[in-house]
C-alpha positions in Angstrom: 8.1 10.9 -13.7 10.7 9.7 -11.1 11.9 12.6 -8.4 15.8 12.8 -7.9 15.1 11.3 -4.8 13.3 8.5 -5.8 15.2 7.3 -8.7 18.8 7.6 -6.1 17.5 5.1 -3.9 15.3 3.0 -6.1 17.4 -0.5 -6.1 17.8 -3.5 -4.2 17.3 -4.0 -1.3 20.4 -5.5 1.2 17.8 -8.5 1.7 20.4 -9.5 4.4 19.4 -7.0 6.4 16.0 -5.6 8.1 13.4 -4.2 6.0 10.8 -1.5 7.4 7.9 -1.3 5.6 4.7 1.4 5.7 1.7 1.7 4.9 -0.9 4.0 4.8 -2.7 4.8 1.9 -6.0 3.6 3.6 -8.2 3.9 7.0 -5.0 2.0 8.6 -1.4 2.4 9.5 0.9 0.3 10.2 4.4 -1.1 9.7 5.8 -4.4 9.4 10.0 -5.5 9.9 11.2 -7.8 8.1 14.7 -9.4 9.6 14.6 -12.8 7.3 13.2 -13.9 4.5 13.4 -17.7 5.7 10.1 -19.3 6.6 8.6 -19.4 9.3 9.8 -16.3 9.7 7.2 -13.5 9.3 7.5 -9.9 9.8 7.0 -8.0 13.1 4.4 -6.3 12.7 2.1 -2.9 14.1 -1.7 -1.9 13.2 -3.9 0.5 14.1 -7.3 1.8 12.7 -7.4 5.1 11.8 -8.7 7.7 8.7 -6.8 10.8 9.6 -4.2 10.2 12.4 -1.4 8.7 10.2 0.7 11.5 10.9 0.7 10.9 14.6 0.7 7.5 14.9 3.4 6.4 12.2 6.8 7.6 13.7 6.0 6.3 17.3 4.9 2.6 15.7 8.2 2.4 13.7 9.9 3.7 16.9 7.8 0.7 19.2 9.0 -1.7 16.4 12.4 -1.1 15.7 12.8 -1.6 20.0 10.6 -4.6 19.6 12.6 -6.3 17.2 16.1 -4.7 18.1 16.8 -3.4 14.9 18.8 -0.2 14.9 16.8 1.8 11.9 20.5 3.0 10.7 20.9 -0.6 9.8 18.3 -1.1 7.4 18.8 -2.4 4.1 15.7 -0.8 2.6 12.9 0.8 3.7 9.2 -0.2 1.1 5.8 1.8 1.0 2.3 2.0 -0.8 2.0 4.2 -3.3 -1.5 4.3 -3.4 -3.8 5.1 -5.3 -5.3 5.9 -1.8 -6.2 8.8 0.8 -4.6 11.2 -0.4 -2.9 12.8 3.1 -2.0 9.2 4.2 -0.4 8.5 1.1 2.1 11.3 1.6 2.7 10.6 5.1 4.0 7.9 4.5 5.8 8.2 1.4 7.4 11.7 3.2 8.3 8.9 6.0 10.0 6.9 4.3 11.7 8.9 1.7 13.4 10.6 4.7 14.5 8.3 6.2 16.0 6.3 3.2 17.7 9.5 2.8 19.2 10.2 6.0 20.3 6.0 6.2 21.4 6.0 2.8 19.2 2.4 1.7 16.8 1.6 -1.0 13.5 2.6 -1.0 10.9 0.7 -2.7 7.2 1.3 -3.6 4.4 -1.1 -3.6 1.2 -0.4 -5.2 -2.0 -0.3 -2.6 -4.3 -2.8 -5.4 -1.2 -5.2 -4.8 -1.0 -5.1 -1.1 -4.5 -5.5 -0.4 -4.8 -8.4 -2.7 -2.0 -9.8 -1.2 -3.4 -9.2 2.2 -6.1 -11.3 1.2 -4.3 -13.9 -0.4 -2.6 -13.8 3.2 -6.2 -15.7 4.9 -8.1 -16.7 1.7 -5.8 -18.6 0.0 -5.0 -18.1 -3.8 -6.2 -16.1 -5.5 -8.3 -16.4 -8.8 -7.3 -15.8 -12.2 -9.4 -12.7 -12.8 -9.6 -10.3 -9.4 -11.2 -7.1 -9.6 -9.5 -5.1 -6.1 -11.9 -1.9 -5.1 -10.2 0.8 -2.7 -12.1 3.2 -1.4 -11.8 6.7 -2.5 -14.0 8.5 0.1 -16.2 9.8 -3.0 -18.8 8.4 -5.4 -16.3 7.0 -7.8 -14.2 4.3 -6.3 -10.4 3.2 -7.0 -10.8 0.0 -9.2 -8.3 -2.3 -11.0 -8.1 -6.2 -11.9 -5.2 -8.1 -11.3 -4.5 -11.6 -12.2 -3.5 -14.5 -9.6 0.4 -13.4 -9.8 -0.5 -9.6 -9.1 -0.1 -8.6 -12.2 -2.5 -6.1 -14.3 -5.4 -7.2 -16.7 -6.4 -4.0 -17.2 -5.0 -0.4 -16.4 -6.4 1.3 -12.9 -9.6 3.5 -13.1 -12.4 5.4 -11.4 -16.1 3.1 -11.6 -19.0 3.4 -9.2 -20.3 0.7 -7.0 -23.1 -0.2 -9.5 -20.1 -0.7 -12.4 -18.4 -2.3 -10.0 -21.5 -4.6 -9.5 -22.2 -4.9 -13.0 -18.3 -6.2 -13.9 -18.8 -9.1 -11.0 -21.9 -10.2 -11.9 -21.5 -13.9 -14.2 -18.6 -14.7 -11.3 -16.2 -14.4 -13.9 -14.4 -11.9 -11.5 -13.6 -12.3 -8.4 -13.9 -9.2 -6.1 -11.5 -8.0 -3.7 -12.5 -4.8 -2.1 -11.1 -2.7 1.0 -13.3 -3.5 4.3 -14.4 0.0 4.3 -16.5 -0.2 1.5 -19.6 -2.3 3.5 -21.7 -1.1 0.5 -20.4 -4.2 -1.8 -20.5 -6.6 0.4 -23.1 -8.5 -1.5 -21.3 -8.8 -4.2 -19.5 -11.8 -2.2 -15.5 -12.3 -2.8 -13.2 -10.8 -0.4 -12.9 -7.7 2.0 -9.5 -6.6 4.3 -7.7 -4.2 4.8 -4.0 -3.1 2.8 -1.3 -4.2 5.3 2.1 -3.2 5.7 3.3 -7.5 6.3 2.1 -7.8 2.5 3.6 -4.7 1.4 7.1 -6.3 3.4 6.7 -9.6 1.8 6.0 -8.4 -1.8 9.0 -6.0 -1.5 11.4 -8.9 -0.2 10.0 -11.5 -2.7 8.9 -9.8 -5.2 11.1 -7.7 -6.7 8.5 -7.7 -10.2 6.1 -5.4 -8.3 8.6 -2.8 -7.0 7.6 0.6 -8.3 9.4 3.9 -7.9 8.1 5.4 -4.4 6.1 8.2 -6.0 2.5 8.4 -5.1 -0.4 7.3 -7.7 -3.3 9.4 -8.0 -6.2 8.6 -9.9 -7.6 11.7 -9.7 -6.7 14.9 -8.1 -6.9 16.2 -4.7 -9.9 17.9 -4.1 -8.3 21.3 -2.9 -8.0 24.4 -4.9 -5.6 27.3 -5.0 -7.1 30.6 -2.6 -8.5 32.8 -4.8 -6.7 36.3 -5.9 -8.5 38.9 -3.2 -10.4 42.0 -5.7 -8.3 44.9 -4.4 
């Protein structure tokens, strides 16, 4: 279900204007601005490395980008993020992000999902993609984030859980082609692709691809793994 939030600035996006993107549902952050959609044109663009500092490090890196590029933030005409599925702390870092600040600027905000923006981050260097992809994120457990997309991005099949061994098991034949996040060294010899989700993708798939937008909510796949403090035994 849509928040209030979300569903008051879920629209389109002033594509005159700059668009900020985020994300960081994976061991990354970064941010992208977008200022034209013209080519030859690509997005500024900030990336860092990191599993649990996207708290720190996402404010100062829009900050550093909006002086790079000159863009007053006030003036955006939207603002896009991953969704996930994803870590489950950077996935609300940066949807908290940008919710608040779509707010407080009064644009659109726009979500992305993370299978989309990695494929698309691949697509980015490797070139087309294939007709059948099967895009791994990692989960940071057994069970890894799995869904296969088609060439345009769309869904083949709904999003699940599946272990590397189903994973290798769906590839084998080369009927699929597999996509998977760099972190997850353990399929590399499956072959296909490996990158990282990166906020330029999530920009351009916002500003061109108006298909993909999703309300910015955050897509689990399965539930955090915290647990309410137990009642103390008086």
């Amino acid at each position: 279900m849509t928040s209030g939030l979300a569903a008051a600035h879920l629209g389109a996006l002033q594509l005159g204007a700059p668009l900020l993107a985020i994300e960081t549902s994976g061991s990354a952050c970064s941010v992208a601005m977008r200022t034209s959609i013209a080519p030859g044109h690509p997005p500024a663009h900030e990336f860092a490395v990191t599993a649990h500092g996207h708290a720190t490090l996402l404010m100062p890196m829009i900050e550093r980008l909006a002086q790079a590029t000159g863009v007053e933030l006030a003036a955006l005409g939207g603002i896009a993020v991953s969704c996930g599925p994803g870590g489950f702390t950077g996935i609300r870092v940066g949807l908290a992000t940008a919710r608040a600040m779509a707010l407080a600027i009064g644009c659109p905000i726009v979500g992305i999902g993370t299978f989309q923006a990695l494929a698309a981050t691949v697509a980015r260097s490797a070139g087309p993609l294939s007709a059948r992809n099967l895009v791994a994120l990692d989960s940071r457990r057994t069970e890894l984030f799995v869904q296969e997309l088609d060439s345009d991005l769309k869904p083949i099949a709904p999003a699940a859980l599946a272990t590397a061994e189903e994973i290798a098991a769906r590839c084998q034949g080369g009927t699929v082609t597999l996509i998977a996040d760099a972190e997850l060294t353990m399929l590399a010899p499956l072959g296909g692709h490996s990158g990282t989700a990166d906020a330029i993708a999530v920009a351009d798939l916002a500003a061109l691809r108006p298909d993909l937008h999703i309300a910015a909510e955050p897509i689990y796949l399965r539930p955090p793994d915290i647990s309410q403090p137990k009642a103390r035994t008086p």
